[in-house]
N, C-alpha and C positions, 0 to 999 in steps of 0.2 A: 668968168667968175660966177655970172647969174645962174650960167649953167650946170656949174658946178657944184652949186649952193642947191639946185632944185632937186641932185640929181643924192648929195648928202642928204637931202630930209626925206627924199623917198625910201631910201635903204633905211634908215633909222625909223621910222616908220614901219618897214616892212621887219624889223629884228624883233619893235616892241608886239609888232601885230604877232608876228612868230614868238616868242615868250610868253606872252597872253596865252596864246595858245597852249604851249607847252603844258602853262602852270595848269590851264585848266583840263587839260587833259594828264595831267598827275593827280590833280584833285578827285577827281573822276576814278580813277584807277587807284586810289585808296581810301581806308576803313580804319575802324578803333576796336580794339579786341579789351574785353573787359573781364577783367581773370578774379571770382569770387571764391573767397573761401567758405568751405563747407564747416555746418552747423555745428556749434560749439569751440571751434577752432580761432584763430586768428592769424594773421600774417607776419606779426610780431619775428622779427629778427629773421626773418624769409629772406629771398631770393627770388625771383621769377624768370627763367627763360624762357624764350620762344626759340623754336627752329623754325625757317620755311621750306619744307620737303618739296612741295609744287608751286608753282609761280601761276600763276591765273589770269587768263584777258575773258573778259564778258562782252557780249555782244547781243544784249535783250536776251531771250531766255535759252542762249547760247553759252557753254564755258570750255574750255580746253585750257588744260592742264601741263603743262609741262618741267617734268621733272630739275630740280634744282642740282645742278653738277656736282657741289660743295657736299651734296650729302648723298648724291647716288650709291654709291658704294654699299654703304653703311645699310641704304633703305634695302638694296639688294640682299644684301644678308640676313637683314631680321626678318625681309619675307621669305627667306630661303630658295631665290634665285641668284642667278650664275652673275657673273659681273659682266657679262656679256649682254644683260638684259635690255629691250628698249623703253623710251617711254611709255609707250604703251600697253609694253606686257610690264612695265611697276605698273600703270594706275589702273590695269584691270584688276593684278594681283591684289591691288588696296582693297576696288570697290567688292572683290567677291567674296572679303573677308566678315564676317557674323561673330556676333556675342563677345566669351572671351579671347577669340583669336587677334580680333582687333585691339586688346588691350592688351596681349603680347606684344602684337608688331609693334605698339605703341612702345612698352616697357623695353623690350628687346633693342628698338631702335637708341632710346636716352643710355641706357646701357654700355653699349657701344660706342656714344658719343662725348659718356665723363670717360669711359676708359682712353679713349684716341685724344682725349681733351681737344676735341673739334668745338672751334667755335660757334657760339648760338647767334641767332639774325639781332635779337634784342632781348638785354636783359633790365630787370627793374630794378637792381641794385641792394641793399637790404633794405626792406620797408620796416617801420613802426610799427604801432598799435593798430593797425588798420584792417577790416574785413573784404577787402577788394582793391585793385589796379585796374588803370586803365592805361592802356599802349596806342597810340593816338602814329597817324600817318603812315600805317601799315597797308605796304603796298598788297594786295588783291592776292590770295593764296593759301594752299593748304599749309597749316602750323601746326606743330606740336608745340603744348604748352608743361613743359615740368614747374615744379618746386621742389626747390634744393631743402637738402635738409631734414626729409620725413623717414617716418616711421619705414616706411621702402616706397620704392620707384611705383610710381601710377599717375602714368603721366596721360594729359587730352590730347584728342584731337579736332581741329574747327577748322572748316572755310571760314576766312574773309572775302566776302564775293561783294558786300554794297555799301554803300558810302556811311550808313548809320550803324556800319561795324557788328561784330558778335560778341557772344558771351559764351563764356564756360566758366562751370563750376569744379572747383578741385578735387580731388578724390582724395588725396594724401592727407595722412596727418603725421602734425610737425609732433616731435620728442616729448614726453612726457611721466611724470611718475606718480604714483597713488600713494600716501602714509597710510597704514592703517594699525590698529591696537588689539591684543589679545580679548583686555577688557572694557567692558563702558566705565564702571568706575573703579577706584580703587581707596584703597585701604593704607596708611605711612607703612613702609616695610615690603610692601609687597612688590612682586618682581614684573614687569610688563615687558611681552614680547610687542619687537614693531618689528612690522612688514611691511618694504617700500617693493612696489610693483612697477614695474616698465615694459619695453617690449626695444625688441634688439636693431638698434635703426639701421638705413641700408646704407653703407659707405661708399659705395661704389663711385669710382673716379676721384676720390677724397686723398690727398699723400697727406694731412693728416686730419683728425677728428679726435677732438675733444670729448669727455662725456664725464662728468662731476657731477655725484651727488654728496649737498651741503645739509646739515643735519645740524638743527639748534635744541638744544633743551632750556626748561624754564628751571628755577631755580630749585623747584620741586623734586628734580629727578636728576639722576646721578646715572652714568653709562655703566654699565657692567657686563662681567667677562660671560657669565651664564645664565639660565633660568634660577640656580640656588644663588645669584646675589654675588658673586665672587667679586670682589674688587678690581678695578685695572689697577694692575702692577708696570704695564708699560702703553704711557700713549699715544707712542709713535706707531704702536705694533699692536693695536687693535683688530682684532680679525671678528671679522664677520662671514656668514656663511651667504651664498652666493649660488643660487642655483636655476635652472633651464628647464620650465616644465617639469617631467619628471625625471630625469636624468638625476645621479647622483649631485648631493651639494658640495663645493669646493668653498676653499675660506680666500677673501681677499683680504690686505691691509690698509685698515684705514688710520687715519690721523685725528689723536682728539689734543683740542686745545682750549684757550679761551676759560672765561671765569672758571673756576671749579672743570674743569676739563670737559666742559657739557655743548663745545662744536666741535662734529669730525664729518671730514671733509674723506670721502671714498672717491677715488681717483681711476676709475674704469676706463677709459681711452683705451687701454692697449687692448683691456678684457674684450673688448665688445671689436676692434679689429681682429680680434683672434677668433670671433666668433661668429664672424661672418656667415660660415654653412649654415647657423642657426636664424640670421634675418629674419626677420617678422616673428620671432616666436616670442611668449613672454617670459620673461627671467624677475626671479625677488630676490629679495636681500633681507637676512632677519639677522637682529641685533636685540640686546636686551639693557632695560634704564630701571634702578631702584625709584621705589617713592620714599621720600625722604623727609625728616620733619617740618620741611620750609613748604611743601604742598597746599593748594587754596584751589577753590574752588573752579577758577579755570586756569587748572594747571593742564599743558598742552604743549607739545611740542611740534616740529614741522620740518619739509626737508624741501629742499626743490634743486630742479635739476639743470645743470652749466653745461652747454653742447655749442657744438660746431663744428664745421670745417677748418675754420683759422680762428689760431689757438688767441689772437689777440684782438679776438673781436668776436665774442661769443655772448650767445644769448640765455639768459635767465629765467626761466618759468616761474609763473605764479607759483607760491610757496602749496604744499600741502598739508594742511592739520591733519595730527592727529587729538582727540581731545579726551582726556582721562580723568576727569572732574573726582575730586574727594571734596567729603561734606562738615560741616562742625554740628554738633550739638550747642544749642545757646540756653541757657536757664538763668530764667528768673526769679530767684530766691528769697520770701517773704515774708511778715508777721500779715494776720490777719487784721483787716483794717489798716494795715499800710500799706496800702498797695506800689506807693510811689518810692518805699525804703527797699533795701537792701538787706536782708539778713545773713548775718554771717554765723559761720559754724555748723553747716549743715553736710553732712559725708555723703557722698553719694557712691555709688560703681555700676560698671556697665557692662551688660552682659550680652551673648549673641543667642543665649536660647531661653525661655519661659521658664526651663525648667534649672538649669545654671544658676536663674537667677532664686527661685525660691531653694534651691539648695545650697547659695551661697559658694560654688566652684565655678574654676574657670574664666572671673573678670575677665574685663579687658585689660593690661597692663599700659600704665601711660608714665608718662613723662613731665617735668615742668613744675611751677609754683603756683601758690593760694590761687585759686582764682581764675587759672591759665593753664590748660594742659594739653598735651597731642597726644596721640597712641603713640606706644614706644615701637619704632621700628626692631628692635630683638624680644618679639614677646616670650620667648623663650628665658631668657636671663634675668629682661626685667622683673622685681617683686613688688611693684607699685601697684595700686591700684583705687587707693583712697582720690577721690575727686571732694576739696572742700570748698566750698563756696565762702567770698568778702563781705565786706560790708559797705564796698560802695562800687560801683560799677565798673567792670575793667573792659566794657563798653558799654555805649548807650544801653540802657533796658537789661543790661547784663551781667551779673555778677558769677559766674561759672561758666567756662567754656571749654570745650572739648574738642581739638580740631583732628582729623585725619581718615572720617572713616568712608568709606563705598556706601552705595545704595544698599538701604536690606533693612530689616525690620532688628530693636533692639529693646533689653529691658531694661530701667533704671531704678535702682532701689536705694530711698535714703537708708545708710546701714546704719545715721547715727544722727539724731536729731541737737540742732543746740540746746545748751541748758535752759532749761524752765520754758521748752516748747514741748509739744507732743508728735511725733513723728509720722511721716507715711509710712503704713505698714506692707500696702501692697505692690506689689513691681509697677511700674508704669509703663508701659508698651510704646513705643517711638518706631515711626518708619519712614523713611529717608527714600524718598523719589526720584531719580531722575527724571525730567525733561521728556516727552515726548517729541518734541519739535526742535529736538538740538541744539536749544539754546542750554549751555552749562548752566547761567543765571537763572533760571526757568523752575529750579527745583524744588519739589514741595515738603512738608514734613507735616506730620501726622502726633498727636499725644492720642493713645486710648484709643484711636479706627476715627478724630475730629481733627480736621482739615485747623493745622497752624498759622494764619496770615501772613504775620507778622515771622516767623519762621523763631520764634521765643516761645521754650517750653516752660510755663509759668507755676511756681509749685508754692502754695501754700500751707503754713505751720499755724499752729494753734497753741494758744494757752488757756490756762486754769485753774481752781483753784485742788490743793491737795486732796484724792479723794483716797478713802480709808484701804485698806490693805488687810493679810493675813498674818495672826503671828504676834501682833499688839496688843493695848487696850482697847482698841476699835470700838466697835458696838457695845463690849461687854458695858465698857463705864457706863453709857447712855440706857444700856438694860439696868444697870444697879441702881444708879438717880431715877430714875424714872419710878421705879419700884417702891423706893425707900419715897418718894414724892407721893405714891397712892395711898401707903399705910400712913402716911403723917395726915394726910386731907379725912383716912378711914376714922383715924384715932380720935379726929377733933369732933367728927359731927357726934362720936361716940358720948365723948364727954357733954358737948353741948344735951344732947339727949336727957340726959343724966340730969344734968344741974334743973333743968323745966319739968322732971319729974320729981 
């Protein structure tokens, strides 16, 4: 039994000495691959695989290579040898490869291997918000590293040769789409083209792909059918135009819903499978939105884009602005010496040229009550154009307001002063700025070429007393008393005269 006992703790011993071993010679023989993404990008709603093409043993500044079974085949193809090929003549063919060849064989090989849907050595699953992975216990060997999902295949290549592992940086970028606007500002009424820009991602190995773009307006803007404003009549069957470079533009259907019918949801998936020969190239999408009388100064809308491989678990991009800022005129309407009242009954109108305004044609046509007006979105039909100012503020500091216009220079003339004030006779000059620094909030205004702080155009009236006129008694009476006053002072010193002689 003793012998038996001495002869158990020797094996058991000799199993842990040998596992010991093992482990440490698997530790040895693996590495950590750390997969960053490239600048401005993220990993957000990714994928990462790895394939291992060559299996690697090191032996101090010794390494041999040997090709991995699982994906011979495949490697043979995209280097354009025979399937007969050996070890040796793959990893010569690897290493004699330069520039862009090797990011063929690289591209050429992932290709190949979504189409075969061959499986990868390790994959990282869908990542987060994150700018990098790291793949930890990667046995010793040549890898290709893709990410699913991008703009098109451009997939790495890295040794894992040593214990403190490598890195590679991505090439690809994941799906993405750009808003942009005709105009910087606008005007109620006026019609804005948008352009959403993309670039046609590569599907390849995908049985399906999603591709959504989501499309909100602010309460400001209204969708519509053309550049002249035409109303949607159907919002199931909203067509936009849709085009590839320079290739002729086609119309796709989108869907408008939601408040006032201002989200529609364009549903590309199949567009962009059907358009595969076209990969990597960029395609826009242009649509057009009314401004409307609810428009404020960061009026803006924005779209972003719904992609994937599986349709029930797809990722959402940061939204893209577009930003179409319109402006208000604010006046502050007053008696002299009160600076802190309001005066009411003052007309004002607003003109787009100097000369409009001293000729009195061409207002601006507005809309609304005492106090509160917008530009009329039909300046054609509307015949308003009287702006009259309250008598107590319909904001802060504000008794007169005028909301809807663009950046640009304007003239304001009171046409009609309240009773028993005296009026401004000459046009007032206003210029409306936009932002340099693309903040909408940012904007400046101007009375006269003098920088407005407070962005309150402050207008003072005057009074006095009656002064004389043409056509009356005027002067005359003041000539005849005055007259008949000198002969009565002449008459007396006369007589006085008189009586002392």
């Amino acid at each position: 039994m003793k012998k038996l006992k001495r002869v158990l703790a020797v094996l058991l011993t000799a199993i842990m000495t040998l596992a010991m071993a093992t482990t440490a010679f698997a530790a040895e023989n693996q590495g950590s691959l750390k997969v960053t993404v490239n600048q401005g990008n993220t990993l957000n709603g990714q994928t990462i695989k790895v394939y291992k093409l060559f299996d690697l043993t090191v032996s101090g500044s010794h390494y041999a290579y040997t090709v991995n079974e699982q994906y011979k085949a495949m490697i043979a193809t995209a280097l354009g040898q025979p399937g007969t090929a050996t070890n040796e003549e793959l990893y010569q063919a690897i290493s004699n490869l330069k520039g862009e060849a090797i990011q063929k064989f690289a591209d050429d090989f992932t290709t190949a291997a979504l189409n075969d849907q061959v499986a990868e050595t390790q994959a990282s699953g869908k990542l987060g918000d994150v700018t990098e992975h790291t793949f930890n216990n990667l046995d010793f060997g040549y890898y290709l590293v893709y990410q699913t999902g991008t703009k098109e295949i451009q997939s790495s290549l890295v040794s894992v040769n040593k214990l403190e592992g490598a890195e590679v940086k991505l090439k690809g970028q994941a799906p993405s789409i750009e808003k942009t606007a005709d105009k910087e500002t606008v005007e109620i009424g006026e019609v804005v083209t948008y352009t959403i820009t993309g670039v046609i991602p590569d599907t390849t190995g995908y049985e399906q792909y999603a591709y959504k773009i989501h499309d909100t307006l602010t309460d400001g803007l209204d969708f519509v059918k053309d550049a002249n404003g035409t109303v949607v009549d159907a919002p199931n069957n909203y067509l936009v135009s849709v085009q590839i470079g320079e290739t002729p533009a086609t119309e796709q259907k989108a869907q408008l819903s939601g408040n006032g019918n201002r989200t529609m949801l364009l549903d590309l998936s199949q567009w962009i499978r059907d358009n595969q020969g076209s990969k990597g190239q960029t395609f826009t999408v242009k649509y057009y939105a009314k401004v409307n009388s609810a428009a404020v100064v960061e009026t803006k809308n924005s779209a972003k884009l719904e992609y994937g491989n599986d349709p029930h678990n797809t990722t959402m991009t940061t939204p893209s602005e577009a930003k179409t800022p319109t402006y208000p005129v604010q006046i502050h309407k007053f008696a002299r010496g009160e600076e802190q009242g309001y005066l009411a009954g003052a007309t004002f109108r607003l003109y787009k040229t100097e000369q409009d305004a001293k000729d009195n044609t061409n207002a601006i046509a507005v809309t609304g009550s005492v106090g509160s007006y917008t530009v009329a979105e039909d300046q054609k039909n509307t015949k308003t154009y009287d702006m009259v100012s309250v008598g107590n503020a319909v904001t802060e500091g504000i008794n007169l307001k005028l909301n809807g216009l663009k950046a640009g220079d304007y003239w304001l003339v009171e046409t009609e002063a309240p009773d028993g004030y005296n009026g401004i006779t000459a046009p007032i000059k206003i210029t409306i700025a936009k932002s340099a620094d693309g903040d909408v909030n940012n904007w400046t205004i101007s009375k006269d070429s003098e920088n407005v702080s407070d962005k309150i155009i402050k207008i003072e009236n005057t009074t006095g007393t009656i002064l004389p006129g043409t056509g009356g008694m005027g002067t005359i009476l003041f000539t005849v008393v005055g007259i008949a006053l000198v002969l009565i002072v002449a008459a007396s010193f006369v007589i006085s005269r008189r009586k002392r002689a």
